[in-house]
LUMDOLUM-187876 format. One record per residue: x negated, z, y negated of N, C-alpha, C in turn. Coordinates in steps of 0.2 Angstrom, whole numbers, plus 2048, in hexadecimal, padded with zeros to 3 digits. Layout:
// residues N
XZYXZYXZY;...
This chain:
// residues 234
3523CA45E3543CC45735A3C8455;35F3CA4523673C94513643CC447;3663C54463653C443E36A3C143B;3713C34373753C04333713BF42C;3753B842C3723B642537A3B3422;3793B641C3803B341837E3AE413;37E3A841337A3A541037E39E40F;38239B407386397408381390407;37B38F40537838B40437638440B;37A38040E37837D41337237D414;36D37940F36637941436237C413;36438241136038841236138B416;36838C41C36B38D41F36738B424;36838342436538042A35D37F42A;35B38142635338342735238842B;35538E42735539442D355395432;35C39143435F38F43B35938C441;35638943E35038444234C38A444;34938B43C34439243D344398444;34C39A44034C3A044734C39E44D;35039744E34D395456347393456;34239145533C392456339398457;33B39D45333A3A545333C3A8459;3413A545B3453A94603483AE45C;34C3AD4593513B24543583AF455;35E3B34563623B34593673B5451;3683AE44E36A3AD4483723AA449;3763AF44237B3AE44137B3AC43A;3823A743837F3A24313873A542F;3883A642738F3A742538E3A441B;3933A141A39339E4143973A140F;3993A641239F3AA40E39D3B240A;39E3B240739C3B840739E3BF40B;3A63BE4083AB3C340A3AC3C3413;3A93BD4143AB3BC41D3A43BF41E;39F3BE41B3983C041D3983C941F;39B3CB41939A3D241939F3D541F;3A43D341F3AA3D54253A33D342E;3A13CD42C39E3CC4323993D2434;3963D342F38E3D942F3923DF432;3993E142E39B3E743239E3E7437;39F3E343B3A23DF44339C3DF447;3963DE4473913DD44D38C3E1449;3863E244E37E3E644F3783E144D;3783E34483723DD44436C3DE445;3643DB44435F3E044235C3E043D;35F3DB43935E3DB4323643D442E;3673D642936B3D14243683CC41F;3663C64203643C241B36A3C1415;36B3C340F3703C240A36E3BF403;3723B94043713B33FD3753B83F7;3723B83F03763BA3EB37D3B73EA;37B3B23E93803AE3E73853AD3EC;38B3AE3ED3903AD3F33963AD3F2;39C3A83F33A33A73F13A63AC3F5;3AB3AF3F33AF3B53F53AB3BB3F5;3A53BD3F43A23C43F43993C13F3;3993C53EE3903C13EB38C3C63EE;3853C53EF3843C83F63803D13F3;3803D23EB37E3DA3EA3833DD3EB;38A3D93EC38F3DF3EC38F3DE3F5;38E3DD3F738D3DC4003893E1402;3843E13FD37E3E440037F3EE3FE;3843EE3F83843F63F43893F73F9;38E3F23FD3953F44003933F7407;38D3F340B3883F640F3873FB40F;3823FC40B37D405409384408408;38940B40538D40E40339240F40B;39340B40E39440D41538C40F41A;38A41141738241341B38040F422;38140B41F37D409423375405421;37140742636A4064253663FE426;36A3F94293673F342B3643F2428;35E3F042835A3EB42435B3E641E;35C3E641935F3E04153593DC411;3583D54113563D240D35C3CD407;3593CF40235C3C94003593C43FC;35F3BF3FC35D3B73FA35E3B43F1;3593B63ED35C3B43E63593AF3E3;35A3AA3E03583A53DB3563A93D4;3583AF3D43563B23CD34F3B63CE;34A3B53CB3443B73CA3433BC3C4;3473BE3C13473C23BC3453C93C0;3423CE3BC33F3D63BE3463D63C0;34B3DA3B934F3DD3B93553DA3C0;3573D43C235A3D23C83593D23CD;3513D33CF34D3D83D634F3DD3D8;34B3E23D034F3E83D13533EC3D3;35A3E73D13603E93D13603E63D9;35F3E13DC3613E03E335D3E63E8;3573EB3E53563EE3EA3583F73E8;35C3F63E335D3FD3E03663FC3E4;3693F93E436F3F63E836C3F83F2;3683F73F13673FA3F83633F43FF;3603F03FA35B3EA3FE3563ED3FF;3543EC40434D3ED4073483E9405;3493E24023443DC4013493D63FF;3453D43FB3473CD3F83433C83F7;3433C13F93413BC3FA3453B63F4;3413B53F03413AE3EA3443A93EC;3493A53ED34839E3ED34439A3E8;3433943E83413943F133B3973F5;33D3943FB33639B3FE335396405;33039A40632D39740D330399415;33439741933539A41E3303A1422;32939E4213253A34253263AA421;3253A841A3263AD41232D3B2414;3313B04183383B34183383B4421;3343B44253323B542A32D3BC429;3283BC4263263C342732A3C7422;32E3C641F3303CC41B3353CE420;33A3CB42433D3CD42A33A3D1430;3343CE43132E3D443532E3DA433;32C3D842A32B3DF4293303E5427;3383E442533A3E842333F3E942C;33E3E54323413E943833A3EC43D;3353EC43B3303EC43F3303F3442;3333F843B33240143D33A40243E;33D3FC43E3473FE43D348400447;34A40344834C40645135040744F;35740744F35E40A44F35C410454;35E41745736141945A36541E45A;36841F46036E42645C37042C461;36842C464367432467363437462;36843E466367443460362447461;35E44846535844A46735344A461;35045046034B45245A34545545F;34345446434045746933B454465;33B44B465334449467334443461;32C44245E32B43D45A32D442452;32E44745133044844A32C44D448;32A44A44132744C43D32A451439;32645643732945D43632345E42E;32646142832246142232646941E;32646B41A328472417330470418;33346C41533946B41333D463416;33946041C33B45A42033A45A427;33D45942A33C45643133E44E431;33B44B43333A44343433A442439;34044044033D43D44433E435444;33643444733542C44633842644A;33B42A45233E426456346427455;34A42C45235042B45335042A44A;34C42B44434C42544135142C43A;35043143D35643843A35143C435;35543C42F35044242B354446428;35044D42B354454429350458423;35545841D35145C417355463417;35046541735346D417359471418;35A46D42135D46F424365469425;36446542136A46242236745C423;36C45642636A44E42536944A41F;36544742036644141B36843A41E;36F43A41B37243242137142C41D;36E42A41636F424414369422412;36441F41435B42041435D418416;35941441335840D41435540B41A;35240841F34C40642334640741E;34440741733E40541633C40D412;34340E40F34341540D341419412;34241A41833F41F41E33941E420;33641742233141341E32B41741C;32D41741632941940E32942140E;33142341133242B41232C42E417;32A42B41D32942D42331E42C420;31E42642031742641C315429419;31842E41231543140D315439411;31A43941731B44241731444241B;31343D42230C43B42330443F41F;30643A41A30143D41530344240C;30244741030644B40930044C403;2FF44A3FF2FB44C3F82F94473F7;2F84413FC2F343C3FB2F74373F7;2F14343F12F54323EE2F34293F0;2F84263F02FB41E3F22FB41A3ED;2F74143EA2F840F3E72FF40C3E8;3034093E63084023E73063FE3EB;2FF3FA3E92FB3F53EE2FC3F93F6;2F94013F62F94023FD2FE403400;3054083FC30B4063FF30F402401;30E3FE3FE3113F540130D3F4407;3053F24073033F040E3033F4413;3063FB41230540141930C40241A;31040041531840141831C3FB419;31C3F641331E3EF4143193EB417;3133ED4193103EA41E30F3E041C;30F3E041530C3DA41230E3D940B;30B3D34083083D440230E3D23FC;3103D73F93153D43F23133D03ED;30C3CE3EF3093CB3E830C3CC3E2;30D3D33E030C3D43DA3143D93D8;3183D63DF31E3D93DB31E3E33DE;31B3E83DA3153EE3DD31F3F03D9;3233F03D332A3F13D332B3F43DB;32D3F13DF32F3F33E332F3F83E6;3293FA3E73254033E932C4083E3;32A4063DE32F40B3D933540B3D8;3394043DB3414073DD34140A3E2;33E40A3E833F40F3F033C4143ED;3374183E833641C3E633B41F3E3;33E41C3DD34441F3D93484213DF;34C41B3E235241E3E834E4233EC;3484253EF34742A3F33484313EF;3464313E93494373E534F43A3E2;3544353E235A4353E135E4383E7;35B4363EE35F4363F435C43D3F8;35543E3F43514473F834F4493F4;34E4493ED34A44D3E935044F3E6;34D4543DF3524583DA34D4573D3;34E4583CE34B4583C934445B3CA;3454623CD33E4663CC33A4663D4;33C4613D733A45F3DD33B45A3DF;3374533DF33944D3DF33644C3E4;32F44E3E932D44E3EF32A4473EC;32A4443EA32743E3E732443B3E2;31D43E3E231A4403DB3174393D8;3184383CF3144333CF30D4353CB;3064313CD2FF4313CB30042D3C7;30042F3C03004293BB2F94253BA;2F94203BA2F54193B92F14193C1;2F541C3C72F241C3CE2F84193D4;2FD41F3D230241D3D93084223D8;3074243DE30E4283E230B42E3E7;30D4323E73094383EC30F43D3EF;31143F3F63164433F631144B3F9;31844E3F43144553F231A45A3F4;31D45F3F73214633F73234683F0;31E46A3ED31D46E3E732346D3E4;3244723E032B4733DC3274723D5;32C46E3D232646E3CB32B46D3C4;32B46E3BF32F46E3BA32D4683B4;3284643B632845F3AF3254583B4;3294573BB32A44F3BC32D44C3B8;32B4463B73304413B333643E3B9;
């Protein structure tokens, strides 16, 4: 695994550094921001560790300059802000996960399992095999491609495909927060369940329409995806 971390923090750096060799992670360290982000788009990552705070480029404009060239890598980010609203906004930016200073190395270990765990880059265009087919999607799970109604959808997160590919899975059934987290993120947010509902908002923004949002919500229950055309979604 090929993991850049942009992180100007030295022993935070050098914690890492120790960690993924013992890991066996094939770690790249950068302090700059603006050098950070040049670096991500010069080499094959499998996932980006990004500090907020960063001289020459702070790391949510890193992470929107990213998503906005489509590209899909995995992104964690690193912030000392704990507020809702500062979360939010790092995973509405286009983060897959975010991690509190301070944190525990294994705490920021499995959250790099879990957001490369389903991530396979590939870029064969074969639709033969592995793909999921539903009224208005085709999903395939190995080339990682999803076609809505006839055309591509190229800017889908890792987690977004994720969360997209699980629910088409199960169409009507309706999903807690608790269960979407341990079936897609594959471990425990203790509490931050927020998160289910930015990749819910962005998957309706990026495949839904007002009177089709393909992502219904179960008030005081969850989330259930439903094909139906309906005129009084919120």
């Amino acid at each position: 695994m090929r993991v850049l971390v942009i992180e100007d923090n030295e022993s935070v750096a050098s914690m890492l550094e120790m960690f993924f060799i013992k890991e066996g992670i094939e770690g790249e360290f950068i302090a700059d921001g603006l050098e950070g982000y040049n670096r991500c788009k010069s080499g094959e990552w499998d996932a980006l560790i990004i500090d907020w705070m960063l001289p020459s480029m702070d790391g949510m404009t890193i992470c929107r300059k990213i998503r906005e060239e489509k590209n899909s890598v995995p992104i964690i980010m690193l912030t000392a802000k704990d507020s809702e609203s500062d979360q939010v906004l790092g995973l509405e930016m286009g983060a897959d996960d975010y991690v509190t200073k301070p944190f525990s190395p294994l705490t920021l270990m499995a959250r790099i399992k879990a957001v490369t765990r389903r991530y396979r880059p590939n870029h064969q265009d074969s639709m033969e095999n592995g793909t999921l087919k539903t009224k208005h999607f085709q999903i395939n799970k190995d080339t990682r491609e999803v076609i809505l109604n006839g055309g591509s959808v190229p800017n889908l997160t890792p987690k977004e495909f994720d969360l997209l590919y699980y629910f088409a899975q199960h169409p009507k059934q309706v999903f807690s927060r608790e269960q979407l987290l341990e079936h897609v993120w594959g471990y425990e947010f203790y509490g931050d369940e927020r998160t289910v509902d930015v990749h819910i908002k962005r998957l309706r923004k990026k495949v839904g329409t007002p009177n089709q949002p393909f992502f219904h919500t179960v008030w005081g229950v969850g989330y259930k995806f439903d094909e139906v055309v309906t005129l009084h979604e919120n």
